[in-house]
N, C-alpha and C positions, 0 to 999 in steps of 0.2 A: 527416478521419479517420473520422469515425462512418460515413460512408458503406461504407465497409470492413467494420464490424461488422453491417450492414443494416438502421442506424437511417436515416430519413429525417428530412430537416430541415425542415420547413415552415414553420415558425415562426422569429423570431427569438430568441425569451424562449428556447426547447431552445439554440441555440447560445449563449446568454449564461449560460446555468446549465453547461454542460460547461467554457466559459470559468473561468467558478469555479472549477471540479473543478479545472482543470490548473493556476490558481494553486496550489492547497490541497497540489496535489501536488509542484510545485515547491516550495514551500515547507519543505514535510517532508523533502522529498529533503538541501536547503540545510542544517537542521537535522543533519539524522543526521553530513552530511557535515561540518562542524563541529564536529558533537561527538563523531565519533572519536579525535581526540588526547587526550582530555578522561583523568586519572589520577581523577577521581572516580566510583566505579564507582556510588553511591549515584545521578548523574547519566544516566550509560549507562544502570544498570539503569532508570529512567523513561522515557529514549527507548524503549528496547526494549521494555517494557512497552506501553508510546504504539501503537508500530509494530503490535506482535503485535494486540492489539485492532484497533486501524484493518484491518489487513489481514484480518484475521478476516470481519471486516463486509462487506469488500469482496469479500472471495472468497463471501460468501455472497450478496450481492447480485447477484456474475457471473453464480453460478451460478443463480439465480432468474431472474434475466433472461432466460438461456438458453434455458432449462426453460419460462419461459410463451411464448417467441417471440417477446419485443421488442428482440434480436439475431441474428445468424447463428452458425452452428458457430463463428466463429470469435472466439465472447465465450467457450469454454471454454479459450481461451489467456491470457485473462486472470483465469480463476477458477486456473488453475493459476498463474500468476508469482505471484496472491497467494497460494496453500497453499505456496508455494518459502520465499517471504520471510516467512510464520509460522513456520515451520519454522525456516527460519536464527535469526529473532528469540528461539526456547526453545531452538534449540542455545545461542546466546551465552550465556544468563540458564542455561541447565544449567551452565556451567563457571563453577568455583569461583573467588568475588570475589577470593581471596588470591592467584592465580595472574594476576591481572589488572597492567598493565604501570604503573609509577606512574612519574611524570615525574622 
């Protein structure tokens, strides 16, 4: 898949550090997905907090990337799904706790 963005792999250590990445992201994913049934909003609102930071970072890191040329145009599709899912993350955290669904 990196090849797509116009990183080159030369190295093995580069493929085993993005390996991480995609646990770390799995992982988060598995989390969120979990804990949307969750009636404790005091719990939601920490993932989402979690989320909006992480993403924050990431989309600034895309966009970094981009910008010095250690990806192709097509690392600003990935600065954009993460300004999507900050976005989504202070929509949710804008709407009021008491309106939130309890089990």
């Amino acid at each position: 898949m990196a090849e797509l963005y116009g990183v080159k792999m030369p190295q093995p250590n580069a493929t085993l550090n993005i390996q991480f990445f995609g646990s770390a992201l799995l992982s988060i994913g598995i989390i969120a997905w979990f804990a949307r049934e969750s009636a404790d909003w005091a719990t939601v609102r920490g993932i989402l907090i979690g989320s909006a930071v992480g993403d924050a970072v990431g989309c600034f890191i895309s966009m970094w990337g981009t910008v010095k040329g250690l990806t192709n145009a097509l690392g600003w599709s990935s600065a954009i799904l993460y300004a999507l899912l900050v976005l989504a993350a202070i929509y949710c955290l804008s709407t009021d706790a008491k309106s939130y669904k309890t089990a």
